[in-house]
N, C-alpha and C positions, 0 to 999 in steps of 0.2 A: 504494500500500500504506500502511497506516496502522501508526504505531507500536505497535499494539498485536500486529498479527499475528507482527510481528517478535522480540519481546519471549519473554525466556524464559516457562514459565511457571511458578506458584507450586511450589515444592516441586523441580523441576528441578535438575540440575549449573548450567546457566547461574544460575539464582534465586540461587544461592549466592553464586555466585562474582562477581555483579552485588551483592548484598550487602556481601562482605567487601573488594572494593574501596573501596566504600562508606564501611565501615567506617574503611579505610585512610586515606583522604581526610580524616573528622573526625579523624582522631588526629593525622595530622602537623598538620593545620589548629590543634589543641587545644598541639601541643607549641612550635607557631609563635607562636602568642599566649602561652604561658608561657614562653619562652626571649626573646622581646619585652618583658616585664613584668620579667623578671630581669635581663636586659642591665647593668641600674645597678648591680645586684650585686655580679656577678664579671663579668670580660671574658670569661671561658670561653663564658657563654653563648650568645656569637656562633657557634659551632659549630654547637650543636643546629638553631638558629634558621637559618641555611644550610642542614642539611640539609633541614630539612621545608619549609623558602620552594623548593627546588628539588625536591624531593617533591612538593610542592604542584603545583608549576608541571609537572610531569611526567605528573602523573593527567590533571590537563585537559589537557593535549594530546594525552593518548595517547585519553583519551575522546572528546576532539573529532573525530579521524582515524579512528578505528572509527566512529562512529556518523555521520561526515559518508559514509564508503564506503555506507553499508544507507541510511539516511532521513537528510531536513532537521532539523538540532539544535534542540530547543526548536521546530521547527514554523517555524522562519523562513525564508521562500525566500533562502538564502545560495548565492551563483553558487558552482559545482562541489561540492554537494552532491549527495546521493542516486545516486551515481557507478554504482553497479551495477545497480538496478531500472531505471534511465532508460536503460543503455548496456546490460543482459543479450544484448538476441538480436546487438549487433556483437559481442560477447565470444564469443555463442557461435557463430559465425561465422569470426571468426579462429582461436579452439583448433582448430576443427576443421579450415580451410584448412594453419594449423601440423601439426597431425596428418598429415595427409593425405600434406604436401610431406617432414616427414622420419622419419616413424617406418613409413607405409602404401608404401611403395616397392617394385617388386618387389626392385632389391636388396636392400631391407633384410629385408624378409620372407623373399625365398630365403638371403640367409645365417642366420637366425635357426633357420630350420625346418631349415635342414643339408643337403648334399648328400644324404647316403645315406635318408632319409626313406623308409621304405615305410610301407607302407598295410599290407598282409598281416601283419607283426609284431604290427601294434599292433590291428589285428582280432583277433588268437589272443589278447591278453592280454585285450583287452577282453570278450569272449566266450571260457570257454574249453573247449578240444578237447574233441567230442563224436564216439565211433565215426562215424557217420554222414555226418559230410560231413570234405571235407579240401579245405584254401584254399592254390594254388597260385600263388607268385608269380614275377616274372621280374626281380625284383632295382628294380622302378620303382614307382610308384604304382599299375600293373593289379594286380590280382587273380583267379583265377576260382575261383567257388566248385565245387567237383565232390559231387553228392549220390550 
C-alpha cells in the first residue's frame, strides 16, 4: 500500500486534524527557539523551553508509532514497521480464533440468550396477531402455526 491510499483526504476530519497537529508541532518548535534565545534573560525561561523541548519530543514519537503501525516512515525500510498491512490476515486470524474460544461458546451463548427463550413470543411481537392464524407454543423453541 502506498502512502497515499492511506492518507486522509483533503477536506476530511483526518485532513484537519493531521493539520492542527501540525500546526502544534511548529509552535512548541517556535516557542523552543524563543525561550532558547531568552534563557540569558530571565532564568524563568527555562520552563517554557522544557515544556515545548518535551512537547517536541512527544509529537514525534507519538507520530512515529502511529504511522510506523499503517506504512514505512518517510519510505524507509525500518525493521518493525508497516506492522498491520504486513501482519493483517494473522490478526485477523487470531481475533477470530479469540472470538470463537470465548465469546462463541455454547455456554456463553446459552446463558446470554437465557433459559426461558421462546420463539412463539417473539414471532407474535415481530409479526402481529392477525384473526386468521394462531401460533401455539409448548413453552420451548417449537412453534406450530395453526391457519
Amino acid at each position: 500500500m502506498s502512502a497515499r491510499t492511506l492518507s486522509a483526504a483533503p477536506g476530511s476530519k483526518g485532513a484537519g486534524t493531521r493539520w492542527l497537529a501540525t500546526a502544534l508541532l511548529v509552535a512548541m518548535a517556535g516557542l523552543f527557539l524563543l525561550a532558547r534565545h531568552m534563557g540569558g534573560a530571565n532564568p524563568a525561561w527555562i520552563w517554557p523551553r522544557a515544556f515545548a523541548e518535551a512537547a517536541m519530543v512527544g509529537g514525534l514519537a507519538d507520530w512515529f508509532a502511529v504511522t510506523a503501525l499503517f506504512r514505512r516512515p518517510l519510505g524507509l525500510p525500518i525493521p518493525h514497521t508497516a506492522i498491520i498491512p504486513t501482519n493483517k490476515d494473522r490478526i485477523a486470524e487470531n481475533m477470530a480464533g479469540f472470538l470463537r474460544a470465548n465469546f462463541l461458546t455454547a455456554p456463553v451463548v446459552a446463558r446470554r440468550m437465557g433459559r426461558h427463550m421462546t420463539l412463539a413470543p417473539s414471532c407474535i411481537r415481530w409479526r402481529p396477531f392477525k384473526p386468521w392464524y394462531i401460533i401455539r407454543s409448548n413453552g420451548r423453541a417449537n412453534f406450530t402455526v395453526l391457519v
